[in-house]
N, C-alpha and C positions, 0 to 999 in steps of 0.2 A: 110805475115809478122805476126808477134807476137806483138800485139797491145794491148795496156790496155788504157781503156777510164775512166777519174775520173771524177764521176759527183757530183753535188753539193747533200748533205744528203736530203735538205728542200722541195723537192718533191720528190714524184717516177718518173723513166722513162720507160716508157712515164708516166706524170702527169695524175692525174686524175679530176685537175681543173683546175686550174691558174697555169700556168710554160713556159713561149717562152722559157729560156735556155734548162731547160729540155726536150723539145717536138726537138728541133734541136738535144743536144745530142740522143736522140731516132732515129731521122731519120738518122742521122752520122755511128749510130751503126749498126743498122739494114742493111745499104747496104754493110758497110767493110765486113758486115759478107756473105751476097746475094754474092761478090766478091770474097770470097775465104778466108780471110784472120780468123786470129785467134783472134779473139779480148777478151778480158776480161771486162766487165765494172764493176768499183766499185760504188755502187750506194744502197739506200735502200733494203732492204729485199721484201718490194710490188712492183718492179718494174718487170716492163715484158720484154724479153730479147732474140731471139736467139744466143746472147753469152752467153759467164761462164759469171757468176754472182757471184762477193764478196762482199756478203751480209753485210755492214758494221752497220746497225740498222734494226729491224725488218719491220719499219716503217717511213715513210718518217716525218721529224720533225714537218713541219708545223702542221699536222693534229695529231700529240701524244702529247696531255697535259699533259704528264710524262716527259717530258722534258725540263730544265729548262736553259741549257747550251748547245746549239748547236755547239757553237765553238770548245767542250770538243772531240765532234763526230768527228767532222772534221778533229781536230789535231791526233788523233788516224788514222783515214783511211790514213791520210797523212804518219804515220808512218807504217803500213802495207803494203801500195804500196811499200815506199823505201826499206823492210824489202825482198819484189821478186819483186825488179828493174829487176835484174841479169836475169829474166823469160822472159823479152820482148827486142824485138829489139826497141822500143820508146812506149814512155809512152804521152798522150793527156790531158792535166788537164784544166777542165770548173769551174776552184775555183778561179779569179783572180789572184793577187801574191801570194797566200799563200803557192804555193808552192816553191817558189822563193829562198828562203837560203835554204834550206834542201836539194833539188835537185837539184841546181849548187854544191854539194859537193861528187856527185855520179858518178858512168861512163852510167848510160844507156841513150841516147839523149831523150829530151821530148821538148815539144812544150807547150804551153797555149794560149787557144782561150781568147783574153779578151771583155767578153760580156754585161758589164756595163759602166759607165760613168767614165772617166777617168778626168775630168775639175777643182777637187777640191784642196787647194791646198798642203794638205797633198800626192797626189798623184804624184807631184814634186819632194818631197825627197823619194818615194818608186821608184822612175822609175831612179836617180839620183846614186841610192846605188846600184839596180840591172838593169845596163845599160846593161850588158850581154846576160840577158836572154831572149832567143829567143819567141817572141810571135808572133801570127794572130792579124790582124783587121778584125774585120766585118764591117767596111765602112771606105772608108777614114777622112770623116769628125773625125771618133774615133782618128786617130794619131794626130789631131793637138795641144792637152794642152799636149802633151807629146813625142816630137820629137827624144828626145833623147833616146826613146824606143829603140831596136833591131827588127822593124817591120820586118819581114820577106816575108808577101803577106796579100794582103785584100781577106778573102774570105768571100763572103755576103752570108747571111743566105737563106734557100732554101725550098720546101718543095715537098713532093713528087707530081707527075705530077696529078695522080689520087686522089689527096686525097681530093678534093674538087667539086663541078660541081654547075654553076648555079642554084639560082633560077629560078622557072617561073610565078610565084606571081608579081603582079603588086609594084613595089617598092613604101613603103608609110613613110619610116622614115630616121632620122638619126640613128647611132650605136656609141657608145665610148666604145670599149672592154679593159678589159685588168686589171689593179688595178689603186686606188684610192690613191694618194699621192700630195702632194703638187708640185711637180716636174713635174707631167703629167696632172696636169690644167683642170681638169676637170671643174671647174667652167666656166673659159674660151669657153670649146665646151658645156655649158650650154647654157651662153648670145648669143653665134653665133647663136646658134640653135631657141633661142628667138625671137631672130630680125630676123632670116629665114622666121619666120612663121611654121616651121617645127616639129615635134614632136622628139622627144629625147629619147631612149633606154640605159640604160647603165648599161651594165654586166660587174661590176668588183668588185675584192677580195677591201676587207678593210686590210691591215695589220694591227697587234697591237701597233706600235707604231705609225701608223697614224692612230687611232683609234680617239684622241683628235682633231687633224684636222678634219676629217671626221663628228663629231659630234659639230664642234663650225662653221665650214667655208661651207660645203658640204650639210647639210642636210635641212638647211633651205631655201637652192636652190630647193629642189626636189617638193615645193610645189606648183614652177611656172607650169603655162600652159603647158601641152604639155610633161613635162618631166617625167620618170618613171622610177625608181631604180629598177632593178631587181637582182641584185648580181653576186655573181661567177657562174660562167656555165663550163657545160664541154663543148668538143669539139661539139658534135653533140645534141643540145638542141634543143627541139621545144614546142613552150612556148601556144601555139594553133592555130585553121586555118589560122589567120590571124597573128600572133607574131612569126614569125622564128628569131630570134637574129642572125641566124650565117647567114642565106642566104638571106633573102627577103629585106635588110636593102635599102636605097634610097642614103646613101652616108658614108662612113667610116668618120669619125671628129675626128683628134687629135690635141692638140694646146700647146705641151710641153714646158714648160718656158726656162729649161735647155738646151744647147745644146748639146743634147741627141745624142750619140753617135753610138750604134747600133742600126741597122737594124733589131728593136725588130719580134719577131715569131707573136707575136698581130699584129701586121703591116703589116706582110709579109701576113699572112692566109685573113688579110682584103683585102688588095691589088689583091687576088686573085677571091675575091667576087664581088667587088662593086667598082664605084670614092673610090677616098681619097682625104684631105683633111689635110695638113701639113704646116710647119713650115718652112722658107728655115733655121731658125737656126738648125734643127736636120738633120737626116738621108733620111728627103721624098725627096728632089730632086735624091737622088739616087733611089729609089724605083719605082718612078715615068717615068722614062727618056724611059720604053718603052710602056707607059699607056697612051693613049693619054686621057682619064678622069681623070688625078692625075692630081690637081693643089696646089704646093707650093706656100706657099704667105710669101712676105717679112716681112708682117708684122700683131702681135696679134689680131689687131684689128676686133670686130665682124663684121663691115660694111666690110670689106677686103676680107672675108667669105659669107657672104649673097648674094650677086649677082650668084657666081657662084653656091648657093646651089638651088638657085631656078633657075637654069635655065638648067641644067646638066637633062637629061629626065635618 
């Protein structure tokens, strides 16, 4: 098949720090093509690819401080794809609804993975207007603030079989990967980790407009016992003999307030490593159900956490 994958401008694919959507469209792309198929991905200029590649910015946004209007980019690639629809037998777009009126007004079929949070309630009268258009979930839990979707199948995020292998380091901490936002409660897997007794790692992006959070709410946490901010990482960091962030960790800890809809690539790639440590409001009972060390808990509370953090070898 003649395949065109649209990925979001705001990283390359694959990422080269912080990106779960990106790093899935990477591995999406990469076997269509191992398969046989033709695929296209529209995606940054730095992205690495065995598809064509329509290079739509030289440079993935987040990382070009010449860039002052992302949305600008976006609407542009949107219009280049529809401009060679007529090229593909179906088009894949990882951009939520954006492409939602422009391409119900086309003939060539397309699909959209929806890989963010669907709960708010402007996302009522978008899902209301375009009841039509056909989308993926990546977890069931994602369909329920929005029924009246056109869900078509859940398919949960994955990642290659090899692409990960145990440590053999004596497990000495907890981990919180992924980015720092008000939504993903970092503070939260801070107190847990507190009352654990356990030490606390956390590699993740600051975006700029949680930058003021991160600096009123997040930083005067980091001076407790035990806890140590290390920042964005790529995939395969090693921080020295004894600090592996992606492999040696003692327990994954996420405590997202929202409920968090996909079955984020942070979660997935942890889930691969080490326990976890989740929400039954977000996606981890799904992630969990063949881990017999993944324990969802009903509830925030740090004491609801502590027991099983100290007792999980």
């Amino acid at each position: 098949m003649r395949i065109a994958q649209i990925a979001p401008l705001t990283e390359a694919i694959p990422p080269e720090l912080y990106g779960g959507t990106e790093r899935v469209v990477s591995w999406l792309t990469e076997e269509l093509v191992a398969l046989g198929h033709d695929v296209t991905l529209f995606a940054s200029g730095n992205s690495r690819t065995a598809a064509k590649l329509e290079a739509m910015w030289p440079r993935a946004l987040r990382l070009d401080d010449m860039v002052r209007d992302p949305m600008a980019l976006h609407i542009a690639m949107l219009e280049r794809v529809r401009r060679l629809a007529s090229r593909f037998d179906v088009l894949h777009f990882h951009l939520d609804y954006l492409p939602f009126s422009v391409f119900s007004r086309q003939a060539t079929p397309f699909i959209t993975t929806m890989h963010g949070r669907l709960d708010l309630p402007e996302h009522q009268t978008v899902f209301n207007a375009f009841g039509s258009v056909p989308v993926i979930s990546i977890s069931d839990m994602q369909r329920k603030p929005v029924p009246q979707a056109r869900w078509m199948k859940t398919i949960y995020h994955g990642l290659p079989a090899d692409l990960l292998t145990p440590g053999k380091a004596e497990p000495g901490y907890l981990a919180f990967l992924g980015r720092i936002a008000p939504e993903k409660s970092v503070d939260r897997a801070i107190r847990i980790a507190v009352e654990a007794g356990l030490p606390l790692k956390i590699a993740a992006k600051v975006d700029r407009v949680d930058r003021d959070y991160f600096e009123r709410d997040i930083r005067p946490l980091l001076d407790l016992p035990g806890v140590e901010y290390i920042g964005e990482i790529a995939d395969h960091v090693h921080l020295g003999p004894a600090l592996d962030a992606q492999v040696r960790t003692h327990h994954d800890l996420t405590a997202a307030r929202h409920r968090k809809p996909d079955r984020g690539a942070e979660r997935v790639r942890g889930h691969a490593r080490r326990p976890h440590h989740g929400l039954r409001r977000d996606h981890a009972p799904v992630g969990q159900l063949h881990r017999v060390r993944g324990h969802p808990h009903q509830t925030a509370g740090k004491r609801a956490h502590a027991p099983y953090l100290t007792r999980i070898p």
